[in-house]
Short mmCIF file of the C-alpha atoms (twelve columns), coordinates in Angstrom:
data_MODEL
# 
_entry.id   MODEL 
# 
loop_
_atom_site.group_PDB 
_atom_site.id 
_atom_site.type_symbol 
_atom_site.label_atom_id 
_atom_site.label_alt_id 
_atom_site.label_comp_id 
_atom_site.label_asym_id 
_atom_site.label_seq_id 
_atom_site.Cartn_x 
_atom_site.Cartn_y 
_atom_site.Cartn_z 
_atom_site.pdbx_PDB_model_num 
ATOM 1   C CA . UNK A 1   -13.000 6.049   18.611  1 
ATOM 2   C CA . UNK A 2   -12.390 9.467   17.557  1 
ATOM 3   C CA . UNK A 3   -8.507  10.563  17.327  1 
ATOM 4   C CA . UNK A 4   -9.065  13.106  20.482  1 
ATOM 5   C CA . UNK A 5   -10.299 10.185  22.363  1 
ATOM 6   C CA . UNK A 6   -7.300  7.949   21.635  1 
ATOM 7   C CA . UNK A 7   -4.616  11.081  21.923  1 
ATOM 8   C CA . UNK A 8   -6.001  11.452  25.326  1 
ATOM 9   C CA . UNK A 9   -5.418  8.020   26.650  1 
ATOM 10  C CA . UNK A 10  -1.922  7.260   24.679  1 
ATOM 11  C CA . UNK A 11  0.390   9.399   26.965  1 
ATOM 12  C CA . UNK A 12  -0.982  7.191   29.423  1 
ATOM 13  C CA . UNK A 13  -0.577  3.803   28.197  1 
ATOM 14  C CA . UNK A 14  3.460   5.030   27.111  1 
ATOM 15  C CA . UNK A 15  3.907   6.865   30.533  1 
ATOM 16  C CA . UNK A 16  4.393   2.951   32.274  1 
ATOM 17  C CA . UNK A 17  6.807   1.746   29.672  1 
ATOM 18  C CA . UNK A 18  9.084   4.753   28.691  1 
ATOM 19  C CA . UNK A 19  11.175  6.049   31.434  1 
ATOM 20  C CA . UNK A 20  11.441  9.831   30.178  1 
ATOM 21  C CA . UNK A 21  9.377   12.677  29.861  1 
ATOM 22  C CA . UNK A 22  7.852   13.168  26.306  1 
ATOM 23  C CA . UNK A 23  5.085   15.540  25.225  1 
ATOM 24  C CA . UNK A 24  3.038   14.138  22.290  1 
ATOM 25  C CA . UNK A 25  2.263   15.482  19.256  1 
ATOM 26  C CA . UNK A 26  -0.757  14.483  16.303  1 
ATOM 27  C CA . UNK A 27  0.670   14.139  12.652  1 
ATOM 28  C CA . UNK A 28  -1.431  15.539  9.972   1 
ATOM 29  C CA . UNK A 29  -4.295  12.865  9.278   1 
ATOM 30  C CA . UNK A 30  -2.801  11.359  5.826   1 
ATOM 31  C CA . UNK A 31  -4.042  7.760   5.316   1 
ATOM 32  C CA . UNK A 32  -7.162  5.877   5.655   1 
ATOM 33  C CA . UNK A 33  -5.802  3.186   7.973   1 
ATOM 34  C CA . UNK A 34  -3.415  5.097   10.941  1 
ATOM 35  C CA . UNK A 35  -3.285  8.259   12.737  1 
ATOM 36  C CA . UNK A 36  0.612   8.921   13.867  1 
ATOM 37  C CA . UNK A 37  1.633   10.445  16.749  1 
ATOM 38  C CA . UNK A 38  5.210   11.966  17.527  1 
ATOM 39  C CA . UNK A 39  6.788   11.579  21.019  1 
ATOM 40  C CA . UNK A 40  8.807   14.250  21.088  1 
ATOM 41  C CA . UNK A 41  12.330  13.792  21.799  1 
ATOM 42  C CA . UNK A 42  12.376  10.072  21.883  1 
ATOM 43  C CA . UNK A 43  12.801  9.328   17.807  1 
ATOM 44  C CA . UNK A 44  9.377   7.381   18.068  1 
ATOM 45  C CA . UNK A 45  6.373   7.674   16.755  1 
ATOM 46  C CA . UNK A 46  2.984   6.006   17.363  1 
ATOM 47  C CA . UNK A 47  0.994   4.174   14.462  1 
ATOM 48  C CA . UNK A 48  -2.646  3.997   15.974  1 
ATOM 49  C CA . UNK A 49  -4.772  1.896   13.696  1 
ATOM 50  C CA . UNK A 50  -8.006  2.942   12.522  1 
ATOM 51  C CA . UNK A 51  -9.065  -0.428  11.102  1 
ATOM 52  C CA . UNK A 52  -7.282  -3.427  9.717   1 
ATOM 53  C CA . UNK A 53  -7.103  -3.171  5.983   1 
ATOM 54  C CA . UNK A 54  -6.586  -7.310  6.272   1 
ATOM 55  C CA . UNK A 55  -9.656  -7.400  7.571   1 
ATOM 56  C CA . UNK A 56  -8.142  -8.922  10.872  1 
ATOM 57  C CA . UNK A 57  -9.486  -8.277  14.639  1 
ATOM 58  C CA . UNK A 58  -7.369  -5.739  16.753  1 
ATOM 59  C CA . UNK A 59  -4.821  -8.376  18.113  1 
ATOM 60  C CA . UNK A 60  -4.342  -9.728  14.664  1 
ATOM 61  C CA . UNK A 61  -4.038  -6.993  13.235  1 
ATOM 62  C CA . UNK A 62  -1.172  -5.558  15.096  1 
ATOM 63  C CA . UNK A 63  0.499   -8.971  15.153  1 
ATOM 64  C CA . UNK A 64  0.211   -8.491  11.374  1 
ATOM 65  C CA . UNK A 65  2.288   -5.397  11.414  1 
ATOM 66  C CA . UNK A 66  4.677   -5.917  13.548  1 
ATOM 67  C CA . UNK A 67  5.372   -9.136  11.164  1 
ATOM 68  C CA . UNK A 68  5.724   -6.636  8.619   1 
ATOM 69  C CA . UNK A 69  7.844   -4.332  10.072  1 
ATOM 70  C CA . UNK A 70  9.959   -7.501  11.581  1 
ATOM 71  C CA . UNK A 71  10.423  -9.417  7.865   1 
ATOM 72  C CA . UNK A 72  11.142  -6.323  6.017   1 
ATOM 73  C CA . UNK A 73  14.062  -5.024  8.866   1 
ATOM 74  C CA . UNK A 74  17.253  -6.528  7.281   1 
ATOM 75  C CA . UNK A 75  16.493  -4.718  4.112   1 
ATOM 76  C CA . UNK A 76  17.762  -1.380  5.596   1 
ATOM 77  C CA . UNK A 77  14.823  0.749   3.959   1 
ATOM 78  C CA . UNK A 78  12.027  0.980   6.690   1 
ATOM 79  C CA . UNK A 79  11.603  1.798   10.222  1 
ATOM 80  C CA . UNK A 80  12.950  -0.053  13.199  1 
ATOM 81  C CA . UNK A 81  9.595   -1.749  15.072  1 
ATOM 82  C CA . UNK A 82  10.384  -0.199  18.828  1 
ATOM 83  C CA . UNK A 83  7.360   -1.946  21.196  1 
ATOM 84  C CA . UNK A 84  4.061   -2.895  20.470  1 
ATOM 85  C CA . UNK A 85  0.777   -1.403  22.718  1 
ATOM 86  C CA . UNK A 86  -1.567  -4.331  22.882  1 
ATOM 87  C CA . UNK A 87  -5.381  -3.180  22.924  1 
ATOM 88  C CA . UNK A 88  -7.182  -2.111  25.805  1 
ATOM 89  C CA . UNK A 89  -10.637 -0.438  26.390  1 
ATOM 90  C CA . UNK A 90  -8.999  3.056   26.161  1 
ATOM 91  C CA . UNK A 91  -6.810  2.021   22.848  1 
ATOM 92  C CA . UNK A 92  -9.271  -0.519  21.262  1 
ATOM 93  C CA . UNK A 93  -6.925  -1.278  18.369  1 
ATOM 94  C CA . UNK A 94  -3.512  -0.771  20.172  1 
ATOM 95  C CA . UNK A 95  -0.533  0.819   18.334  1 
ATOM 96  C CA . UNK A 96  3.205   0.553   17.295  1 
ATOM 97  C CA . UNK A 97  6.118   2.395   18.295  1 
ATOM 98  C CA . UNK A 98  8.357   2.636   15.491  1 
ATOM 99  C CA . UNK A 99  11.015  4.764   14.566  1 
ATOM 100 C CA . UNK A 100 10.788  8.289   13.359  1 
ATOM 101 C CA . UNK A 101 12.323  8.956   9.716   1 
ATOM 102 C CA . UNK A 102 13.824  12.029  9.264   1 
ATOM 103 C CA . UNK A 103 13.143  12.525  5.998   1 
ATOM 104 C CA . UNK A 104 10.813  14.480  3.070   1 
ATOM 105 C CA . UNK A 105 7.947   13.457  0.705   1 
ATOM 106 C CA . UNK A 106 8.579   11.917  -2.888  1 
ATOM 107 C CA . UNK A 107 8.818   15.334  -4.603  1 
ATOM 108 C CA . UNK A 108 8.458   14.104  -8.426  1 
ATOM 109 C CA . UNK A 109 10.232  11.357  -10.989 1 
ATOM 110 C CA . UNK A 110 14.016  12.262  -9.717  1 
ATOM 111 C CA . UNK A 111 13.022  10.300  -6.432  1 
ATOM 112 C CA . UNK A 112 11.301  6.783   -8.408  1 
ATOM 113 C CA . UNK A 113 15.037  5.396   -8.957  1 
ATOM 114 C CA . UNK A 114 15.704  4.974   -4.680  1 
ATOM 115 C CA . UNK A 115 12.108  4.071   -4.458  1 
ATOM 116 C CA . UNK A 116 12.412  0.991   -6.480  1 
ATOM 117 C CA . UNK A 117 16.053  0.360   -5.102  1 
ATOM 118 C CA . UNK A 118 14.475  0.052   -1.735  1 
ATOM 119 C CA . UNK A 119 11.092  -2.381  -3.429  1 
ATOM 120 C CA . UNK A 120 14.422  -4.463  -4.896  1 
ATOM 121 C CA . UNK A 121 16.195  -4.605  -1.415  1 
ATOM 122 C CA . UNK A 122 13.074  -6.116  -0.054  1 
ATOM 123 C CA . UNK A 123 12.201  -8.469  -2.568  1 
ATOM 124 C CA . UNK A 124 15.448  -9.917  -2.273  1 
ATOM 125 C CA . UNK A 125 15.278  -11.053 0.839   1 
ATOM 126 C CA . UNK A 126 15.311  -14.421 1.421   1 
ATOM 127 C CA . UNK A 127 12.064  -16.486 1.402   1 
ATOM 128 C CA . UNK A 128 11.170  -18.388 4.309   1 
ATOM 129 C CA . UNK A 129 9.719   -22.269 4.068   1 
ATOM 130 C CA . UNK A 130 5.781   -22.127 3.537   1 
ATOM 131 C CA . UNK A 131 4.920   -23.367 6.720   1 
ATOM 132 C CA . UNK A 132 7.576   -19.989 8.478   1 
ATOM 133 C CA . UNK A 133 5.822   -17.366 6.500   1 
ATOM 134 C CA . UNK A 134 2.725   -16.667 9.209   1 
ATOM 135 C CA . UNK A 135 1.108   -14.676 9.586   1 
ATOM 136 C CA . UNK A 136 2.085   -12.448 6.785   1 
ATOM 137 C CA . UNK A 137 -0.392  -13.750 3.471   1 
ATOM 138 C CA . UNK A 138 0.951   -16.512 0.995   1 
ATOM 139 C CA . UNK A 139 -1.235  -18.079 -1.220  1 
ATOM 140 C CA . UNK A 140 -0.566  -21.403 -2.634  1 
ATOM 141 C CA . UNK A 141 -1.265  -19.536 -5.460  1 
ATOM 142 C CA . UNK A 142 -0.946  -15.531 -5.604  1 
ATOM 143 C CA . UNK A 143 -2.017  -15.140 -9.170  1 
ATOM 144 C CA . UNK A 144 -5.337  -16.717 -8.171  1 
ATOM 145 C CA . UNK A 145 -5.229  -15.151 -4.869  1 
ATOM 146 C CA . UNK A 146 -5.141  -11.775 -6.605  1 
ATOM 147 C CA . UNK A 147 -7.798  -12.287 -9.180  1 
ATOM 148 C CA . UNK A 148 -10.302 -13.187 -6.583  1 
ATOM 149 C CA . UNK A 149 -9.724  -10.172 -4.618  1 
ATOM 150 C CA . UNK A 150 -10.301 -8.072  -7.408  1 
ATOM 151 C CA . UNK A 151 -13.119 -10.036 -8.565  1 
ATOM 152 C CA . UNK A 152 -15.104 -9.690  -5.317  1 
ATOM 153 C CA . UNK A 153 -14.472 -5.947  -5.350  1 
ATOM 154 C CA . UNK A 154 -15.691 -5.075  -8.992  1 
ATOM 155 C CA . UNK A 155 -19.182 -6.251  -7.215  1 
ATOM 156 C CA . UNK A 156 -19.010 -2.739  -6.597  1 
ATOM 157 C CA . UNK A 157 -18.588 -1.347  -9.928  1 
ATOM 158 C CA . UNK A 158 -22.624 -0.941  -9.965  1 
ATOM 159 C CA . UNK A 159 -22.533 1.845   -8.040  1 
ATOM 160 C CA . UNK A 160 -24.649 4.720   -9.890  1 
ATOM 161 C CA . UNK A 161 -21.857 7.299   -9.750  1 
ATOM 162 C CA . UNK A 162 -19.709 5.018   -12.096 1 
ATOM 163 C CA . UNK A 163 -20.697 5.584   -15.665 1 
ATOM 164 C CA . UNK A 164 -21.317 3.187   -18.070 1 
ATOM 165 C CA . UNK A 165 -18.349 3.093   -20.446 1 
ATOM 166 C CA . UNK A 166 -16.308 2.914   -17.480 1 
ATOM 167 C CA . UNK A 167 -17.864 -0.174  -15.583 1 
ATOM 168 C CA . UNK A 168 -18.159 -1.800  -19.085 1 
ATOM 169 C CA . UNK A 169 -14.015 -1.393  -19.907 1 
ATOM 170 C CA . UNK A 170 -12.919 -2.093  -16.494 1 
ATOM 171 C CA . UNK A 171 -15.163 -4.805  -16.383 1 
ATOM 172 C CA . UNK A 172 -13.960 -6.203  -19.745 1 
ATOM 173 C CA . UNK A 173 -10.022 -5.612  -18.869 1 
ATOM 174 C CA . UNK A 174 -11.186 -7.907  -16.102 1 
ATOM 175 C CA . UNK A 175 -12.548 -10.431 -17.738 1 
ATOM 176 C CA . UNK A 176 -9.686  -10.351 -20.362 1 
ATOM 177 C CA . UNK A 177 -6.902  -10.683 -18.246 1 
ATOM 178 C CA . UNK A 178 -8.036  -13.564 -16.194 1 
ATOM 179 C CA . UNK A 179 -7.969  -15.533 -19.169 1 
ATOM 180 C CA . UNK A 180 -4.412  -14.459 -20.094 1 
ATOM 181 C CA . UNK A 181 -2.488  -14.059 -16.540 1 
ATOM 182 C CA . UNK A 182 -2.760  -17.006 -15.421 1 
ATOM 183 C CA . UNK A 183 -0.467  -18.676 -18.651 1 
ATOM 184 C CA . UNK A 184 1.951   -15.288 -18.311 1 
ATOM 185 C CA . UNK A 185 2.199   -16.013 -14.325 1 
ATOM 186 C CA . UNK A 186 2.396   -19.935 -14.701 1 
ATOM 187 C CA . UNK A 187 5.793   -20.951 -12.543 1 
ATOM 188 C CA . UNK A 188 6.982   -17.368 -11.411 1 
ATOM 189 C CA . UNK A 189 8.441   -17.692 -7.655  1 
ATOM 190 C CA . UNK A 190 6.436   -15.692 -4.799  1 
ATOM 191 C CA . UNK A 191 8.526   -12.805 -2.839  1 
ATOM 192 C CA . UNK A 192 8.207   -10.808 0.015   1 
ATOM 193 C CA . UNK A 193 6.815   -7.420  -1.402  1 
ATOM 194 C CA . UNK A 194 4.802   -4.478  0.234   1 
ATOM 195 C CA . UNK A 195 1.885   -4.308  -1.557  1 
ATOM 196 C CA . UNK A 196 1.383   -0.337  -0.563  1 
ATOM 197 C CA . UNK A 197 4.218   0.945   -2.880  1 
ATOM 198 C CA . UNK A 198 2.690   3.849   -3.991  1 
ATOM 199 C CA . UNK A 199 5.168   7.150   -3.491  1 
ATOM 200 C CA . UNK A 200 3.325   8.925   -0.693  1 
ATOM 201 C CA . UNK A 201 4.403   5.622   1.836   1 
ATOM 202 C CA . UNK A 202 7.921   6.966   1.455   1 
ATOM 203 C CA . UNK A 203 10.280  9.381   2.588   1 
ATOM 204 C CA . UNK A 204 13.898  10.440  1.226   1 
ATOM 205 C CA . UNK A 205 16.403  10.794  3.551   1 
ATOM 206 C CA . UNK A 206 18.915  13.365  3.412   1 
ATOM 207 C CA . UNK A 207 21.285  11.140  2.252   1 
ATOM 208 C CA . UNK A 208 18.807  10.438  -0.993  1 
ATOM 209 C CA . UNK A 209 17.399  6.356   0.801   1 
ATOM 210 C CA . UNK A 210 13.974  5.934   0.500   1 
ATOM 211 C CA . UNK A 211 12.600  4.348   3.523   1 
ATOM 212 C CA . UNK A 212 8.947   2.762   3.274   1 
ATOM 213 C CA . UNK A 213 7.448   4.153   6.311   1 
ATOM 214 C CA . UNK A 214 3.678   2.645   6.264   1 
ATOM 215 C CA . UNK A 215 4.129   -1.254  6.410   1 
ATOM 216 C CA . UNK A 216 0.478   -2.949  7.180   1 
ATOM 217 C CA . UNK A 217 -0.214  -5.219  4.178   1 
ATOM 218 C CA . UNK A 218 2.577   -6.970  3.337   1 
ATOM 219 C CA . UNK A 219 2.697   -10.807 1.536   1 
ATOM 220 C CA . UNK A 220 4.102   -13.111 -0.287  1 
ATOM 221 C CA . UNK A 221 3.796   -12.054 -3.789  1 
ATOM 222 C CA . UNK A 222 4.960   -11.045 -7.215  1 
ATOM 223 C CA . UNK A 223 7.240   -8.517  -6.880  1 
ATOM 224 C CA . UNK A 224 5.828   -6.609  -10.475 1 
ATOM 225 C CA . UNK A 225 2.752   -5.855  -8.371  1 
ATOM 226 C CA . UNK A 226 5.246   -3.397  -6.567  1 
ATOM 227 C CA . UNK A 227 6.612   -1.778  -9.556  1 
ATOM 228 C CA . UNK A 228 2.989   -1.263  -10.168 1 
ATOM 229 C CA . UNK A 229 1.837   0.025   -7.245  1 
ATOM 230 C CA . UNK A 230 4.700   2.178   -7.130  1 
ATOM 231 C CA . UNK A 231 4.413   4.026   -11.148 1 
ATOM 232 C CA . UNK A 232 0.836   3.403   -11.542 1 
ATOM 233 C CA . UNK A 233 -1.105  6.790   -12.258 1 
ATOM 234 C CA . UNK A 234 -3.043  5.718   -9.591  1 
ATOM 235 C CA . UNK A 235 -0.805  5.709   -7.198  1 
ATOM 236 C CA . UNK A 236 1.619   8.701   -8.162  1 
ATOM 237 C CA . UNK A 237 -1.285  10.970  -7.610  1 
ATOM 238 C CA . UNK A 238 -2.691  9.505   -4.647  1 
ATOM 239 C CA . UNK A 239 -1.292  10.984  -1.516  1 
ATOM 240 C CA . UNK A 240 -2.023  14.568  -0.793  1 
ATOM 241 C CA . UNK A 241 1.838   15.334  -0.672  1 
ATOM 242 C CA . UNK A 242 3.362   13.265  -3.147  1 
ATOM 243 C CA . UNK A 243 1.444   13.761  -6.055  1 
ATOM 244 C CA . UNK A 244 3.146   13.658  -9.634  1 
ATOM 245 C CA . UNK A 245 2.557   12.461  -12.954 1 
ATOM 246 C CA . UNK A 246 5.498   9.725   -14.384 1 
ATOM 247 C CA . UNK A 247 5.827   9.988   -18.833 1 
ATOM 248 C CA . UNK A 248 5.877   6.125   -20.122 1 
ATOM 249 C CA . UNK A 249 10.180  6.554   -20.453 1 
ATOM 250 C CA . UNK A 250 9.694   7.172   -16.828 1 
ATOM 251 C CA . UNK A 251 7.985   4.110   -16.352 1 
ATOM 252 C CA . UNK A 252 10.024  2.072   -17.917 1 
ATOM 253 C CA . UNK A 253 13.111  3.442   -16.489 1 
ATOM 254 C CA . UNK A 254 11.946  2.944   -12.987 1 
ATOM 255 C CA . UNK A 255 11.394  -0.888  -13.973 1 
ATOM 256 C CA . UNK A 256 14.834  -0.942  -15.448 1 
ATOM 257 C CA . UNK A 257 15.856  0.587   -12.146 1 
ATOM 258 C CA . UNK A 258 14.570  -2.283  -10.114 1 
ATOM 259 C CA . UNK A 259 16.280  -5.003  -12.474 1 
ATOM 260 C CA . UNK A 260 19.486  -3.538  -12.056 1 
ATOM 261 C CA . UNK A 261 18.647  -3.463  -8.182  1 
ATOM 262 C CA . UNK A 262 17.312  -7.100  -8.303  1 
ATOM 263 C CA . UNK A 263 19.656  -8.984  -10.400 1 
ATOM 264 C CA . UNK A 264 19.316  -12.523 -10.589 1 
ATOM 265 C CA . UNK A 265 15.898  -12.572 -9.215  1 
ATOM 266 C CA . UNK A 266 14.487  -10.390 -11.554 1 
ATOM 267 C CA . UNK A 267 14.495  -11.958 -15.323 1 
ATOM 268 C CA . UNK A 268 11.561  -14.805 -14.920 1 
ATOM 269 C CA . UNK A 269 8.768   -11.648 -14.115 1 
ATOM 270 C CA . UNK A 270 9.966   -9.199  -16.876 1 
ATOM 271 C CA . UNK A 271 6.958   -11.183 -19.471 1 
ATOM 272 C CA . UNK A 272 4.531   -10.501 -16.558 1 
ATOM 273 C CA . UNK A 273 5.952   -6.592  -15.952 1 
ATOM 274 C CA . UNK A 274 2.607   -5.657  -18.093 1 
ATOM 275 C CA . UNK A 275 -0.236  -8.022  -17.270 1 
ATOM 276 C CA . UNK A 276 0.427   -7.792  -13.810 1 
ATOM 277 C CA . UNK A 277 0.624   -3.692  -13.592 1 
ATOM 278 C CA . UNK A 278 -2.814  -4.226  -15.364 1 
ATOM 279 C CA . UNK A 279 -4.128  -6.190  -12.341 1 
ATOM 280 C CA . UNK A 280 -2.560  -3.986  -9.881  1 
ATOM 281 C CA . UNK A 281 -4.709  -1.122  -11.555 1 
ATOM 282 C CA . UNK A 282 -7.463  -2.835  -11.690 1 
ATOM 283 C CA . UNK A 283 -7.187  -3.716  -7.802  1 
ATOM 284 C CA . UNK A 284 -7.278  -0.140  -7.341  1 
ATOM 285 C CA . UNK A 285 -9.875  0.942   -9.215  1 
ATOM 286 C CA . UNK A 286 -12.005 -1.637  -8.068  1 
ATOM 287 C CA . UNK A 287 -10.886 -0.507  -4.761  1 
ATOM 288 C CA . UNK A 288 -12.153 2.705   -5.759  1 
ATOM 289 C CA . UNK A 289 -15.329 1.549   -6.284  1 
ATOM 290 C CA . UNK A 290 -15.321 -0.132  -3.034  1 
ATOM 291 C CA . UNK A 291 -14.673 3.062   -1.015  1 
ATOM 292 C CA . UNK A 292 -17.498 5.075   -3.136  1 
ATOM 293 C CA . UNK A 293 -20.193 2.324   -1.041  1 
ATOM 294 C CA . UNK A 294 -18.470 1.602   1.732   1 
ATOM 295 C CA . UNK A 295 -16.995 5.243   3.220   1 
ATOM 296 C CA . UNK A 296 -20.719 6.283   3.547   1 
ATOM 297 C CA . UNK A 297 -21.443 3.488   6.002   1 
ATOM 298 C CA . UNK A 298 -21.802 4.018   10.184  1 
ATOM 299 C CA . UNK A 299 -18.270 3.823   11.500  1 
ATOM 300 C CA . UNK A 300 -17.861 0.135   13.065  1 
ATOM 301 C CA . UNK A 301 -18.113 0.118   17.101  1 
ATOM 302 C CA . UNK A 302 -15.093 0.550   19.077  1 
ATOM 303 C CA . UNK A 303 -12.716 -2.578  18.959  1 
ATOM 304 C CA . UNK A 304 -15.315 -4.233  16.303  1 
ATOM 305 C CA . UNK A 305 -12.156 -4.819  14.315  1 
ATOM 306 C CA . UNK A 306 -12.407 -6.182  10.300  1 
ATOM 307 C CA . UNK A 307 -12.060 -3.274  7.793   1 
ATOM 308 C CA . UNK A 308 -14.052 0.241   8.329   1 
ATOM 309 C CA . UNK A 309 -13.691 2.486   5.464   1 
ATOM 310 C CA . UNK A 310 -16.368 5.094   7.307   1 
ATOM 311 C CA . UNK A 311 -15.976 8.857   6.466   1 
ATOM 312 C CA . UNK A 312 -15.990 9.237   10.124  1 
ATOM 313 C CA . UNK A 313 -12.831 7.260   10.933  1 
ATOM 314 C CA . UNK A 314 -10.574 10.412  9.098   1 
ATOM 315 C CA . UNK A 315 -10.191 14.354  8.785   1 
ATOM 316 C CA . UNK A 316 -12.792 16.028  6.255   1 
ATOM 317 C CA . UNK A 317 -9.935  17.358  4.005   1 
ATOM 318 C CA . UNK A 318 -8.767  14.032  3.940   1 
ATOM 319 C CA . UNK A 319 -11.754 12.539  2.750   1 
ATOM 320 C CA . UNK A 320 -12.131 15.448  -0.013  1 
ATOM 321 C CA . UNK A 321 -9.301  14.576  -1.318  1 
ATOM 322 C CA . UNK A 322 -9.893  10.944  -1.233  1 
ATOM 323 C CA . UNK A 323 -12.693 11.259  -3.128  1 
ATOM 324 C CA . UNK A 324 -11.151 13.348  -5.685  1 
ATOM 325 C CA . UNK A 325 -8.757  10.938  -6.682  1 
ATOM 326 C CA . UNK A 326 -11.965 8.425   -6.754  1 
ATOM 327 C CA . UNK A 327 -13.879 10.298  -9.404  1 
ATOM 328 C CA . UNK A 328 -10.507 11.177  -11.406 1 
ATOM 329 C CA . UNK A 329 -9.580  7.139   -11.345 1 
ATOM 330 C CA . UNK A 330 -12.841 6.071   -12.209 1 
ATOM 331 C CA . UNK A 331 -13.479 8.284   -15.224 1 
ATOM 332 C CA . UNK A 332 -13.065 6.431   -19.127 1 
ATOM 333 C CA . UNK A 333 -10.612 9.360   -19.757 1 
ATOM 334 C CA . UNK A 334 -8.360  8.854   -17.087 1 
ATOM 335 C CA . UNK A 335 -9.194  4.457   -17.978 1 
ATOM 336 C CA . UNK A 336 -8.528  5.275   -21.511 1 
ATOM 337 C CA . UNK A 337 -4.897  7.234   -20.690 1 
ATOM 338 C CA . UNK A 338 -4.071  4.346   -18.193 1 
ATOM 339 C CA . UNK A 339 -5.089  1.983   -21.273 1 
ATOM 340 C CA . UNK A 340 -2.920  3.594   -23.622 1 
ATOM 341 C CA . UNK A 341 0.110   3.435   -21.315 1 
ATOM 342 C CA . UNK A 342 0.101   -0.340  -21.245 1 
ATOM 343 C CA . UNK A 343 -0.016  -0.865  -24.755 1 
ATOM 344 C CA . UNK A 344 3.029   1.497   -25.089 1 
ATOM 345 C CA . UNK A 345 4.757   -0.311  -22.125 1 
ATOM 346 C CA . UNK A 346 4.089   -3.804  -23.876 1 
ATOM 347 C CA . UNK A 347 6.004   -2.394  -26.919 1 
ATOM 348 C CA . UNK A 348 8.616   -0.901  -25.167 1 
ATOM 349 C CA . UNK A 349 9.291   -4.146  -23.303 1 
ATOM 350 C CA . UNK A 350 9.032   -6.422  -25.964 1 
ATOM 351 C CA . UNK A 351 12.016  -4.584  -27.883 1 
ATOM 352 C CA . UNK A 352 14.292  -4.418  -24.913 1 
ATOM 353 C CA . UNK A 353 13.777  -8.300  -23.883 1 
# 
């Protein structure tokens, strides 16, 4: 459904459940998964989903996020979860009402250290039993879990637009590191993390809090896939307003950041800081990959549900600048800097443990 379509029928939908007068007003189109809408004057904003990035139906899905928004609360560092919008024929995925952060974009390294204060805050939290954790994702085994994610999505790396001596290294990292993880990982506790860490999820209050504003994928998991997610090359340049490059001093200050944030929890994952930001790159490149075959597909029908990475679900610009970030994180220089960075990281932490 295109995002006219859906702005059309929201004010309906909220006009039964909030009892004041609100005029609405479309956010600029961001991210691949959610158009946001403001209701003006009432500190809420709409998160319409474009497809479930779990792969989930439209009911799952937005039980999904509400979990996440409703596990993560008592950390203090993302939106309150208002009301959910259940799907209907005119909102075939439904929405969330959540609250409004007044806040701006991750400007550049000065804003990493409250980013990773608020990763720590949530990966403190405490851990429910197995069996209380639905429906947010825990694997019996995350390590595992992780690898065969990232395994099914470097099916992709054949695409003809990948070069050669970039398929071949990412494909040998690959195969590399699931020999080695799984020894480095062996006994290391699962946490609640986010799993969407990059920079551009977050804004900085005016008190200088970062609040994690998108919250659709998160798990039970190690929380060094964070600290990736959230330093990663990959991800500091991803979003189109929160775009920066972090030295490796930076990098390993920001980690240092979170232990400090952590405490107790943090020692047992500082020999897995490195392998795992490996994995968490290689998710996204894969990922990148992915997109390259799947973004020129027909958009899925309305309701179909699963994940849709269609060009047609998002704004043009958008998808320009999607794909520039695609071709820049697939090329064997921007591999080969990414490479370099973990060897320096590996030395760095091996003379501060």
């Amino acid at each position: 459904m295109l995002i006219a379509q859906v702005f059309s029928n929201l004010r309906l939908h909220l006009g039964c459940t909030l009892q004041c007068d609100f005029d609405l007003r479309q956010l600029a189109d961001k991210g691949l998964a959610h158009w946001h809408v403001r209701l003006e004057g009432t500190g809420l904003l709409a998160r319409i989903p474009k497809q479930s990035q779990m792969g989930l139906g439209p009911l799952g899905n937005l039980a999904y996020e509400a979990a996440c928004f409703q596990r993560a609360a008592a950390c203090g560092h993302v939106p309150r979860l208002d009301r959910v919008i259940p799907p209907s024929e005119e909102l075939p995925w439904g929405a969330l009402l959540v609250e409004e952060i007044t806040g701006s974009p991750v400007v550049g390294p000065d804003h990493m250290a409250p980013i990773l204060q608020a990763l720590a805050s949530i990966h403190v939290l405490p851990v429910p039993t197995a069996s209380e954790r639905a429906p947010l994702l825990s694997e019996s085994d995350p390590l595992y879990g992780m690898l065969r994610l990232v395994l099914a999505q470097s099916v992709y790396l054949d695409h003809p637009l990948i070069s050669e001596p970039s398929r071949r290294t990412i494909t040998k990292r690959l195969n590399d590191l699931t020999v080695t993880a799984p020894q480095i990982c062996d006994g290391l506790a699962p946490r609640l993390i986010t799993f969407d860490a990059h920079p551009g999820n977050f804004l900085i209050t005016p008190t200088g809090k970062a609040v994690l504003v998108d919250l659709e994928k998160l798990r039970y998991s190690y929380p060094p896939l964070d600290l990736a997610h959230a330093t990663l090359y990959t991800s500091t340049t991803w979003d189109v307003d929160a775009s920066f490059t972090l030295s490796t001093a930076q990098v390993a200050h920001a980690y240092e950041v979170w232990m400090s944030a952590a405490g107790t929890i943090a020692e047992p994952y500082l020999a897995a800081f490195v392998p795992l930001r490996e994995l968490m790159w290689l998710w996204s490149v894969t990922w990148c990959a992915k997109w390259l075959t799947e973004s020129v597909k027909t958009k899925h029908a309305s309701g179909a549900g699963g994940e849709d990475w269609s060009q047609a679900n998002s704004d043009a610009l958008l998808i320009q600048h999607v794909r520039s970030r695609v071709d820049d994180y697939l090329s064997i220089s921007t591999i080969n800097q990414v490479l370099s960075e973990f060897n320096e990281l590996d030395r760095l932490f091996a003379h501060s443990s």
